[in-house]
N, C-alpha and C positions, 0 to 999 in steps of 0.2 A: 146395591147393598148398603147397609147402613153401619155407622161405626155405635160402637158399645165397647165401655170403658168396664167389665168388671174388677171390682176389688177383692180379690182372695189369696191364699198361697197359689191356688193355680193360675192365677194372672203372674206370679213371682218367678214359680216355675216355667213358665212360656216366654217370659219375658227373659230371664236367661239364655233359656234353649236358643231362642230366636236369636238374640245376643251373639251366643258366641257360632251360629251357623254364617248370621251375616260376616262375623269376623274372621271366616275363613273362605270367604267370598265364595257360599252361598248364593245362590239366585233366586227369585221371587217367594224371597223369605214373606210367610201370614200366618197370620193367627187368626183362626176362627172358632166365635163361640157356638159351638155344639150342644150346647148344656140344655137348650130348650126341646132339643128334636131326637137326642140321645140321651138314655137314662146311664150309660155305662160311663160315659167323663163330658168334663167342662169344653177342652177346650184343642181343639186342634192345632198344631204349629207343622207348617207345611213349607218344605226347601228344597229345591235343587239342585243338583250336582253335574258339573261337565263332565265325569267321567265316574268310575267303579271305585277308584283309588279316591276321587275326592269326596264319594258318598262316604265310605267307612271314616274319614280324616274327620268331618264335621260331626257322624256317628260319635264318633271317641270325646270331642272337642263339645260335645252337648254333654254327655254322659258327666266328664268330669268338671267342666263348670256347674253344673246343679250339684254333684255332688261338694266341690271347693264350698260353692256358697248356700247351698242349706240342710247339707250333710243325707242327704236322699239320693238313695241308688233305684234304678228303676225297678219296678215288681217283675217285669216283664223283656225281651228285647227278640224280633223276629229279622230274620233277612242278612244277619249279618254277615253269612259265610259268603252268597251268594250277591250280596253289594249293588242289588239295581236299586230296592227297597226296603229301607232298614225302617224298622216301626217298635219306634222305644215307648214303651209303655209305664207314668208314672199316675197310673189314677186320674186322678183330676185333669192330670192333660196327656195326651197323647202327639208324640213325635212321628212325622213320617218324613225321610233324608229317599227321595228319587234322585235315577240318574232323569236326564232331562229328556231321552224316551221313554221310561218307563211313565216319568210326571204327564208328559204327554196324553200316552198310549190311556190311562186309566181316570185323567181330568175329574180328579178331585174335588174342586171348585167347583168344579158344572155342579157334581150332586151336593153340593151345600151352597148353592149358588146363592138362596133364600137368607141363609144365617150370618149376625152382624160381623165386621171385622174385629179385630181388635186393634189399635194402634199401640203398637206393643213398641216404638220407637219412641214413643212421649213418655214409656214410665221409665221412672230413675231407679 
C-alpha cells in the first residue's frame, strides 16, 4: 500500500477521529483513502476495540472530539446499541469502531487492501 497525504476538512475530520480513538487506546487505528474507488466518501478511519464497552467509549470519544473541534455532528451513526460495529458516518469520512472479532471476522483492509494510507499521525 502506498501512503497519500490528502488536504481537506476530511483529512481534519479523520485526523480527529483517529486522534481521539488512539487516545482511548484503540488498536490498529487507519485511515484509508476511499475517495478514488467510492463515490459516497473520502476517507475511511478504521479501529479496534478489546471488548463492547470499549467499542461505544471510543464511539462517544470520536463523536465528541469532532464535534469540540469543528462543531460537526455526524449525518449518520449505525451499531450503536449492539456495540460490535459502530459506523459513524460524517460525509467525507466514515468511522467504523470493531470489537477485535468482529474487525476480524469482516477484514476490511483485505477489501481496500489497493487504496493508499493516510498517515494521519503526522498531521497537526
Amino acid at each position: 500500500m502506498s501512503t497519500y497525504q490528502p488536504q481537506s476538512d476530511a483529512l481534519r475530520i479523520a485526523t480527529i477521529a483517529a486522534k481521539a480513538a488512539d487516545e482511548k487506546q484503540a488498536t490498529d487505528v487507519t485511515v484509508l483513502d476511499v475517495g478514488e474507488i467510492l463515490a459516497i466518501t473520502d476517507l475511511f478511519v478504521v479501529a479496534s476495540a478489546g471488548n463492547k464497552r470499549q467499542v461505544r467509549t471510543i464511539s462517544d470519544a470520536i463523536t465528541d472530539a469532532v464535534r469540540s473541534e469543528t462543531g460537526r455532528s455526524p449525518l449518520s451513526s449505525e451499531g450503536v446499541s449492539e456495540q460490535q460495529w459502530i459506523l459513524i458516518d460524517y460525509g467525507s469520512v466514515v468511522v467504523h469502531i470493531f470489537d477485535d472479532e468482529t474487525r476480524r471476522f469482516y477484514e476490511i483492509e483485505r477489501l481496500y487492501q489497493d487504496v493508499p494510507l493516510v498517515s494521519w499521525r503526522l498531521v497537526s
